[in-house]
PyMOL Python script that loads the backbone (N, CA, C, O; Angstrom):
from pymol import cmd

cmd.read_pdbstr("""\
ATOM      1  N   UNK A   1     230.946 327.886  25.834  1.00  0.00           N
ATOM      2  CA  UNK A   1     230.651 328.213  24.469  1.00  0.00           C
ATOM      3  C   UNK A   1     229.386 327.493  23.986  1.00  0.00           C
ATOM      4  O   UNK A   1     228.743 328.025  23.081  1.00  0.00           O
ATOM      5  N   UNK A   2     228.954 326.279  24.532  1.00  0.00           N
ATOM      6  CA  UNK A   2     227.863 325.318  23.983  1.00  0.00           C
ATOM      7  C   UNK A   2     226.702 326.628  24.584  1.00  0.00           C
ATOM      8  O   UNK A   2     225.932 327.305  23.903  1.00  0.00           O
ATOM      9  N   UNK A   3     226.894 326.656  25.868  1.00  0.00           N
ATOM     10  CA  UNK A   3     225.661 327.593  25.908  1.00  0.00           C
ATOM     11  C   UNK A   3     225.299 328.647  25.235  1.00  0.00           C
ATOM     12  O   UNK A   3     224.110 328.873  25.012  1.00  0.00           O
ATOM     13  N   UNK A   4     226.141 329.329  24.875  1.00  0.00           N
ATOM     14  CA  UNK A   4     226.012 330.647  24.010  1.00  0.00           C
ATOM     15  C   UNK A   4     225.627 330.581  22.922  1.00  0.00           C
ATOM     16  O   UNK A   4     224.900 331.425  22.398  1.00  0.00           O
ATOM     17  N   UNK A   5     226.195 329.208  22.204  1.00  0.00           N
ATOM     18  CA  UNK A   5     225.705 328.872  21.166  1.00  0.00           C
ATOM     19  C   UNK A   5     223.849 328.252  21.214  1.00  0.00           C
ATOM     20  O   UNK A   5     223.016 328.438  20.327  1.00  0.00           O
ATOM     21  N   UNK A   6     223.660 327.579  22.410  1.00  0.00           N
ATOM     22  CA  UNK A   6     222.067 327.325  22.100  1.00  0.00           C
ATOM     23  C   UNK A   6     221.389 328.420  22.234  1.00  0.00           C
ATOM     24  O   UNK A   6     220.413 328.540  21.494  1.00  0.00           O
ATOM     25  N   UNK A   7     221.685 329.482  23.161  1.00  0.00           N
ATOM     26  CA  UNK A   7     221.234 330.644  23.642  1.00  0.00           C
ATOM     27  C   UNK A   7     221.587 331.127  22.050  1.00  0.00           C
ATOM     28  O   UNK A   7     222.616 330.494  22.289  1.00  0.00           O
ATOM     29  N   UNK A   8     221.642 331.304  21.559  1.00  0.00           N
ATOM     30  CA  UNK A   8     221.937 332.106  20.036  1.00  0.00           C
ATOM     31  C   UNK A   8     221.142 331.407  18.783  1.00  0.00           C
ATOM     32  O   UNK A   8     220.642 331.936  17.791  1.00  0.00           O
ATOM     33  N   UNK A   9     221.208 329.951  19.204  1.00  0.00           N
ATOM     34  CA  UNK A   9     220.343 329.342  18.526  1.00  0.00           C
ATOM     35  C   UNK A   9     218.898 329.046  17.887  1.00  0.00           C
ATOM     36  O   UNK A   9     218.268 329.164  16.836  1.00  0.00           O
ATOM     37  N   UNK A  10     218.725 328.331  19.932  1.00  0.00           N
ATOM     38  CA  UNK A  10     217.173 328.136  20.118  1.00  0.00           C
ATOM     39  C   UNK A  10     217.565 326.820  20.241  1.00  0.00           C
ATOM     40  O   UNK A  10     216.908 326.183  21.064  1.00  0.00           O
ATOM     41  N   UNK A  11     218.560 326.143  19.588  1.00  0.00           N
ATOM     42  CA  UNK A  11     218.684 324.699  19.645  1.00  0.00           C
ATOM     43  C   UNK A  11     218.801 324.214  20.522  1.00  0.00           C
ATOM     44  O   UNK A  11     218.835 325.080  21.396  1.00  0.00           O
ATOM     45  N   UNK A  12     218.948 322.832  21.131  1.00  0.00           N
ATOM     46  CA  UNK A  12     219.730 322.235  21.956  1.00  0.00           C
ATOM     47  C   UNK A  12     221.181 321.267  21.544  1.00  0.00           C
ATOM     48  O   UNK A  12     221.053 320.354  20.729  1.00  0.00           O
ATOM     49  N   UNK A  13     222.284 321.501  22.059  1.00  0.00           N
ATOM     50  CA  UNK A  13     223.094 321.161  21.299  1.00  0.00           C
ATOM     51  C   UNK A  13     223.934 319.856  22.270  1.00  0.00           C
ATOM     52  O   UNK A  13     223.769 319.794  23.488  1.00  0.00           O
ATOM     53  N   UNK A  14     224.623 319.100  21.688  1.00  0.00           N
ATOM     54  CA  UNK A  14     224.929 317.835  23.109  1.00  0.00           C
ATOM     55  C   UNK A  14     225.915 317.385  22.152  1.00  0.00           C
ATOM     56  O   UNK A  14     225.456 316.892  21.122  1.00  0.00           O
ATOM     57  N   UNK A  15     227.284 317.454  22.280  1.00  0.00           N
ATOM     58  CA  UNK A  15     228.784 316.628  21.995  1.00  0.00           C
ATOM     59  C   UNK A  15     228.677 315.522  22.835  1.00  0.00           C
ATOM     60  O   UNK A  15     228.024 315.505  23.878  1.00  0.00           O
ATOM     61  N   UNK A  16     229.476 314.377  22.263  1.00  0.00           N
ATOM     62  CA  UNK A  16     229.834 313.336  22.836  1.00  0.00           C
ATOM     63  C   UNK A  16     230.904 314.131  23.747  1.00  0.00           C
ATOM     64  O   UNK A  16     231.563 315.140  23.496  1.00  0.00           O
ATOM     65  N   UNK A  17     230.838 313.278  24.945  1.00  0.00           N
ATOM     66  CA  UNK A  17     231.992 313.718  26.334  1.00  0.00           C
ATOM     67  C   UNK A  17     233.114 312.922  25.914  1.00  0.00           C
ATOM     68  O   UNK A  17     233.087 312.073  25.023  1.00  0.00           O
ATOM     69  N   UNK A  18     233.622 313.093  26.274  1.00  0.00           N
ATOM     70  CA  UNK A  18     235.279 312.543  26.351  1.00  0.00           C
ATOM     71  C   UNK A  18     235.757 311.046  26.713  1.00  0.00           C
ATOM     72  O   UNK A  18     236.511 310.238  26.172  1.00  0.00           O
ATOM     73  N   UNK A  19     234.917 311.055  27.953  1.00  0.00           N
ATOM     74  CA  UNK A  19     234.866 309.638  28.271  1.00  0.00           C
ATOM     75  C   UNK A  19     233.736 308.527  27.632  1.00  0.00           C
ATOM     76  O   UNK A  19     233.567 307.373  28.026  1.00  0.00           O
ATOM     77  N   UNK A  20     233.184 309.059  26.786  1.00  0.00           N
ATOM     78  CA  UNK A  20     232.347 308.651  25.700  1.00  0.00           C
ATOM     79  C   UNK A  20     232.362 308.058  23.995  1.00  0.00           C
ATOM     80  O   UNK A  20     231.667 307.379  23.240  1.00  0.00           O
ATOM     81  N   UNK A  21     234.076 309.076  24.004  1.00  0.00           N
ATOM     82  CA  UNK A  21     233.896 309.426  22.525  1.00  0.00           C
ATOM     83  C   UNK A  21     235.263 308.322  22.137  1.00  0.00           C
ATOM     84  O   UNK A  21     236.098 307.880  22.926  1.00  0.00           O
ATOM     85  N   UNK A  22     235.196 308.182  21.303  1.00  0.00           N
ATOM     86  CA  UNK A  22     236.166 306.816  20.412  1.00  0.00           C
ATOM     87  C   UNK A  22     237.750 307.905  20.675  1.00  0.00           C
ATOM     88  O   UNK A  22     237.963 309.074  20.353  1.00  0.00           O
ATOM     89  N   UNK A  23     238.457 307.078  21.250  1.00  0.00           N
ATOM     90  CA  UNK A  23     240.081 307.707  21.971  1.00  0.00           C
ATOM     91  C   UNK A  23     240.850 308.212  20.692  1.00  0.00           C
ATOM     92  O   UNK A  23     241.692 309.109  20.651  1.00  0.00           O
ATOM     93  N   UNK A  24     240.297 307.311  19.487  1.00  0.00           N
ATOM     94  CA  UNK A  24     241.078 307.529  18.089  1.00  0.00           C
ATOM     95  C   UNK A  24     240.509 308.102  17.217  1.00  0.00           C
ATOM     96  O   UNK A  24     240.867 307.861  16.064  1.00  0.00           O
ATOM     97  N   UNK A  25     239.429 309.055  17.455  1.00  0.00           N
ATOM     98  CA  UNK A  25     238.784 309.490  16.226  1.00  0.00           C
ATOM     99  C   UNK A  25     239.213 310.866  16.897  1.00  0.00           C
ATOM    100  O   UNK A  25     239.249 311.090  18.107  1.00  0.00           O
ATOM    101  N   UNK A  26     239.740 312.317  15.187  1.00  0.00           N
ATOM    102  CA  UNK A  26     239.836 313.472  15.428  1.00  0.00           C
ATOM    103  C   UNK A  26     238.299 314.012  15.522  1.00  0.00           C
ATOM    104  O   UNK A  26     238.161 315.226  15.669  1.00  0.00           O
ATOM    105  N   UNK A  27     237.049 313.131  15.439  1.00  0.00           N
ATOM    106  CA  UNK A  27     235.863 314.377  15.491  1.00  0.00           C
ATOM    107  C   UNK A  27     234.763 313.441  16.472  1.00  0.00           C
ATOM    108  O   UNK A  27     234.949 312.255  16.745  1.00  0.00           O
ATOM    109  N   UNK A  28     233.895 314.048  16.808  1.00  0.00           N
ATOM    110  CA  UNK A  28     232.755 314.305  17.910  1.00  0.00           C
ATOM    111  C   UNK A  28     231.812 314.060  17.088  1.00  0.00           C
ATOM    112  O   UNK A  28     231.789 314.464  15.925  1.00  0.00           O
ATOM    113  N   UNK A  29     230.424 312.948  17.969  1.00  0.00           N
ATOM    114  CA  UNK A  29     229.473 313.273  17.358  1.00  0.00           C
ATOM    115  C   UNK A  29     228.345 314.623  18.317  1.00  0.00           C
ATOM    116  O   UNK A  29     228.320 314.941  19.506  1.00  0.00           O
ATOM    117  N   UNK A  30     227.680 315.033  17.312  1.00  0.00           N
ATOM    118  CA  UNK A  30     227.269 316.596  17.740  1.00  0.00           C
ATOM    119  C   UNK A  30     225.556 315.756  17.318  1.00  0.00           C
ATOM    120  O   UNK A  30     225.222 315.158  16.296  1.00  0.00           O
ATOM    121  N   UNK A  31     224.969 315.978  18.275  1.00  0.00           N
ATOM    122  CA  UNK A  31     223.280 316.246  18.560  1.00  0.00           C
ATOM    123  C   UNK A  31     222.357 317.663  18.517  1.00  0.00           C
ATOM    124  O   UNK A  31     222.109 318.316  19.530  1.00  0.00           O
ATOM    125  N   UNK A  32     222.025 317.918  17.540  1.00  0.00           N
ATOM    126  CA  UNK A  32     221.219 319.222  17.448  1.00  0.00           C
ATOM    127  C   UNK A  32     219.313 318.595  17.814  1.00  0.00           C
ATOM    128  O   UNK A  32     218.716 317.605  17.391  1.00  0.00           O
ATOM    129  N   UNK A  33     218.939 319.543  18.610  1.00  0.00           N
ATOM    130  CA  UNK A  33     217.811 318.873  18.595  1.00  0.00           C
ATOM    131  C   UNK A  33     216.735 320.533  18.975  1.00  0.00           C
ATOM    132  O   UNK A  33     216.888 321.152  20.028  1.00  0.00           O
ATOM    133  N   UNK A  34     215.835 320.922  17.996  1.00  0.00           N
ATOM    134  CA  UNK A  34     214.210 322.181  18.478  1.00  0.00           C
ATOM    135  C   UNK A  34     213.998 322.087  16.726  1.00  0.00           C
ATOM    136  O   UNK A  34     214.442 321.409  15.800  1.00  0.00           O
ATOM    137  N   UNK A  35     213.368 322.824  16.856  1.00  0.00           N
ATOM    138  CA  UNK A  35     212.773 323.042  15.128  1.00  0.00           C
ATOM    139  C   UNK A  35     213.755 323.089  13.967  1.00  0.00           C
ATOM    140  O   UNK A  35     214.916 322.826  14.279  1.00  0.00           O
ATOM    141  N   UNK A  36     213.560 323.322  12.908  1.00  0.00           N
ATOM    142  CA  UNK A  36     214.459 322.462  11.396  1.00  0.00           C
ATOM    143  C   UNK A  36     214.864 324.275  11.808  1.00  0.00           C
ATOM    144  O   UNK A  36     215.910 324.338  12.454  1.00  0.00           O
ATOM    145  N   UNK A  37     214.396 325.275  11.612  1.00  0.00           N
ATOM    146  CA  UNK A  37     214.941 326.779  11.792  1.00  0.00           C
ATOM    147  C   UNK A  37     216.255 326.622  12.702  1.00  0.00           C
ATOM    148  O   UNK A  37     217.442 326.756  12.402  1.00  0.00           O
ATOM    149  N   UNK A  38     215.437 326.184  14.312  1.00  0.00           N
ATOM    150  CA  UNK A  38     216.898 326.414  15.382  1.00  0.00           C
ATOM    151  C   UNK A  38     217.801 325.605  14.856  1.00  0.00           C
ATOM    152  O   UNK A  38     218.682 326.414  14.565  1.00  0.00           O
ATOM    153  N   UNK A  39     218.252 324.403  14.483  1.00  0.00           N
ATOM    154  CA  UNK A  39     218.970 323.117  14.073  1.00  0.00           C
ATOM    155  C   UNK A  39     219.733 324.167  13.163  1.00  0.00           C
ATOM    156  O   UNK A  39     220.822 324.714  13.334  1.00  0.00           O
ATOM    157  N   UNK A  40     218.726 324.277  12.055  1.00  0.00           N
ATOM    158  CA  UNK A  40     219.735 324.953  10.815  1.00  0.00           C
ATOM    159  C   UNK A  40     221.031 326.189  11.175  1.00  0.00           C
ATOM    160  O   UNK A  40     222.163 326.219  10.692  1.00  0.00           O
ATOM    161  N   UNK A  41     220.285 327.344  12.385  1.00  0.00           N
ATOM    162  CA  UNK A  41     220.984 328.154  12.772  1.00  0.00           C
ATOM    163  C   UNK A  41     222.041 327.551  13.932  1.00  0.00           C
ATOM    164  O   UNK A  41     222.930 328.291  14.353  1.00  0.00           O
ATOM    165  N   UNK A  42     221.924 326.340  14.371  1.00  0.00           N
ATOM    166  CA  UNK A  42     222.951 326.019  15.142  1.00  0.00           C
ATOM    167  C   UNK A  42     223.939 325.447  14.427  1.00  0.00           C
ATOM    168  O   UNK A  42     225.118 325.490  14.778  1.00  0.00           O
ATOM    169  N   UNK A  43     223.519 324.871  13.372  1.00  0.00           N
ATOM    170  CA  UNK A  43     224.693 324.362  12.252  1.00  0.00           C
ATOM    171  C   UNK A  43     225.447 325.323  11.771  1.00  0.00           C
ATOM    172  O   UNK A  43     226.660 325.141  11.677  1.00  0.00           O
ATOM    173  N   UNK A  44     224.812 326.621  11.347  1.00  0.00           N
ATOM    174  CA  UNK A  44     225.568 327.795  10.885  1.00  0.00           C
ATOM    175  C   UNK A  44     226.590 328.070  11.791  1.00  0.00           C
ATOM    176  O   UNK A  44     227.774 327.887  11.504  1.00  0.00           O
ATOM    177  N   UNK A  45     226.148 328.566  13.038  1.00  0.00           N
ATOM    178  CA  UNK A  45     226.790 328.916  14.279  1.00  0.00           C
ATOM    179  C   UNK A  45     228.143 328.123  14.771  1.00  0.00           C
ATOM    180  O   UNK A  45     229.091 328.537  15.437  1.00  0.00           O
ATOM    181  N   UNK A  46     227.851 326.668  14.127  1.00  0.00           N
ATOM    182  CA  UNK A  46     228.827 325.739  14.556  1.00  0.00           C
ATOM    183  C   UNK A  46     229.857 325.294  13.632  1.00  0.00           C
ATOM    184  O   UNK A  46     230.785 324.491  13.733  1.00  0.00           O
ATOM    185  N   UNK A  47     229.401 326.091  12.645  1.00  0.00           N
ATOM    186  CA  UNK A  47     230.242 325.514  11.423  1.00  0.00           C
ATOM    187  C   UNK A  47     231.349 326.950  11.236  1.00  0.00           C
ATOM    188  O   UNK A  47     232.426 326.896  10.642  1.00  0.00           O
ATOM    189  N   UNK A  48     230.815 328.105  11.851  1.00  0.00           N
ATOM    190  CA  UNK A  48     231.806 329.457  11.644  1.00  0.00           C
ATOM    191  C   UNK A  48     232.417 329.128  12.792  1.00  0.00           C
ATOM    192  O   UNK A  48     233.606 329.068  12.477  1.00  0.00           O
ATOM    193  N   UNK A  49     232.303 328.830  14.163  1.00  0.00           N
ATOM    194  CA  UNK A  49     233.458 327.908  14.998  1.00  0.00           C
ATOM    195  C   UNK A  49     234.765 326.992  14.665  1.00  0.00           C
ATOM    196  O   UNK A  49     235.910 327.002  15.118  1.00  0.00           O
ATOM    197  N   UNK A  50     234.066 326.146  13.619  1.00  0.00           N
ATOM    198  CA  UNK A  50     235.150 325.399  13.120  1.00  0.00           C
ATOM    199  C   UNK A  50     235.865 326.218  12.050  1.00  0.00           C
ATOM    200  O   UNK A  50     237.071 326.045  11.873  1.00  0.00           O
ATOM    201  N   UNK A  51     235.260 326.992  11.418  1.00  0.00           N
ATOM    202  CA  UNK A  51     236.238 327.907  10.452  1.00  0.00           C
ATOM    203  C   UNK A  51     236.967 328.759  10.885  1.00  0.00           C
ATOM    204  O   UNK A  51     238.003 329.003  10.267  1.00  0.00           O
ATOM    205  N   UNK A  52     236.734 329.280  11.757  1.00  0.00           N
ATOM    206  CA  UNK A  52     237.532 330.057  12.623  1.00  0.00           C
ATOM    207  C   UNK A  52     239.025 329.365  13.094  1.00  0.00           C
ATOM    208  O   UNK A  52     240.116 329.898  12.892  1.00  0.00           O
ATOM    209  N   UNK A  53     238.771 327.817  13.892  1.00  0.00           N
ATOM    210  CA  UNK A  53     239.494 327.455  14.532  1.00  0.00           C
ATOM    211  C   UNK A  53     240.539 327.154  13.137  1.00  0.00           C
ATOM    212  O   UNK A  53     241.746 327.371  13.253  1.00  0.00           O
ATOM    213  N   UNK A  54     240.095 326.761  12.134  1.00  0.00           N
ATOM    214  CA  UNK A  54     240.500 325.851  10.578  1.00  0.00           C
ATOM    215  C   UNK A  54     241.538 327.558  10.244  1.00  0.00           C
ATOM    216  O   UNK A  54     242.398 327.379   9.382  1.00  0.00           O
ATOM    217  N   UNK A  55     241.518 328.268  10.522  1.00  0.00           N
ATOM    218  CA  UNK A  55     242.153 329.736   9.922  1.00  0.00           C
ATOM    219  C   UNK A  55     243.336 329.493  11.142  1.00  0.00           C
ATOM    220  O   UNK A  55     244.494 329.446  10.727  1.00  0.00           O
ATOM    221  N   UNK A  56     243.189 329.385  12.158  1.00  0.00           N
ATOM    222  CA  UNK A  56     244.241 329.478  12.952  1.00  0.00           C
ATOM    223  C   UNK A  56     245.414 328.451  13.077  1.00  0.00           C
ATOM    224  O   UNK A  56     246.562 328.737  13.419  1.00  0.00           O
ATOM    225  N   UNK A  57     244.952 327.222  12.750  1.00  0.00           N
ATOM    226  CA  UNK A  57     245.459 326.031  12.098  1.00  0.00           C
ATOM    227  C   UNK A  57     245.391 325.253  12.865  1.00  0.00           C
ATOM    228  O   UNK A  57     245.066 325.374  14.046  1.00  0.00           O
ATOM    229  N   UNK A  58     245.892 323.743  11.914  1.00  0.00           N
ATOM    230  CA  UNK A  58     245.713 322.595  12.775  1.00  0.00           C
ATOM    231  C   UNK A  58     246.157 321.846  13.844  1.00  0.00           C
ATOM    232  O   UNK A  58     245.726 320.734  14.150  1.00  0.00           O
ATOM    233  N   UNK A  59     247.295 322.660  14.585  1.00  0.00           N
ATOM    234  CA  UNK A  59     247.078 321.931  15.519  1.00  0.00           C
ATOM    235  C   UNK A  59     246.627 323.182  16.886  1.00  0.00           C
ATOM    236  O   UNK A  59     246.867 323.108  18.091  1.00  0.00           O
ATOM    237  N   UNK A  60     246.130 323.934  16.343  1.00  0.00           N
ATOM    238  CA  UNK A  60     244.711 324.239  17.742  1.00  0.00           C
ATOM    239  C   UNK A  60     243.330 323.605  18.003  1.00  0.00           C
ATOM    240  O   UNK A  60     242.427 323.525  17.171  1.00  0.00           O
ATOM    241  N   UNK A  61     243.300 323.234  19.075  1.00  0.00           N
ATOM    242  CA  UNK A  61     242.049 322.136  19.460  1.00  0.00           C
ATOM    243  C   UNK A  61     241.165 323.219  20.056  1.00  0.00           C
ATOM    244  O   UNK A  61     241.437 324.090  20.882  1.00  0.00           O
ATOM    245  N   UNK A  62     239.990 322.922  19.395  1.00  0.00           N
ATOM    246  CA  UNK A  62     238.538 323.315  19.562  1.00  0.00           C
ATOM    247  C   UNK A  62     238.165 322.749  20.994  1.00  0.00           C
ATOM    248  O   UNK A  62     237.980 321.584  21.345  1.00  0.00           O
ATOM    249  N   UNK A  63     238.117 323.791  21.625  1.00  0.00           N
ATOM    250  CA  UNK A  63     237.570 323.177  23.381  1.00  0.00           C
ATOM    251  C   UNK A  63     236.085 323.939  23.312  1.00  0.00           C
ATOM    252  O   UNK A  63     236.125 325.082  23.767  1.00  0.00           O
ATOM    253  N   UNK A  64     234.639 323.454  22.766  1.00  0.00           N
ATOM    254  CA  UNK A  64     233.421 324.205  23.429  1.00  0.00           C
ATOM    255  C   UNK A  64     233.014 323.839  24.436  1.00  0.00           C
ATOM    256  O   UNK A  64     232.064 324.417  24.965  1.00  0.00           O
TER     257      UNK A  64
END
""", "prot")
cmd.dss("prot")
cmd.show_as("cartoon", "prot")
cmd.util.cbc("prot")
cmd.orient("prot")
């Protein structure tokens, strides 16, 4: 899904990994990185992901 999403973007997009990310926190930090345009459209892109998942409820986990 990350790819589809930069491929849709333009952005480059980079989640903290797993073995990276704080064991006790429910959220990820997310790295957007190409022009303020691609960034903005990857935020869009990433934010109707989470609304999507937010409609189906909480306890389905977002795997991108």
């Amino acid at each position: 899904m990350i790819k589809n999403l930069q491929q849709r973007s333009g952005a480059r997009i980079q989640i903290t990994r797993d073995a990276d990310a704080d064991p006790t926190s429910l959220t990820r930090d997310v790295e957007l990185m190409g022009t303020q345009e691609q960034i903005s459209r990857a935020e869009e892109l990433i934010n109707e992901v989470i609304a999507e998942v937010m409609i189906q409820g909480p306890e389905v986990t977002l795997w991108i």
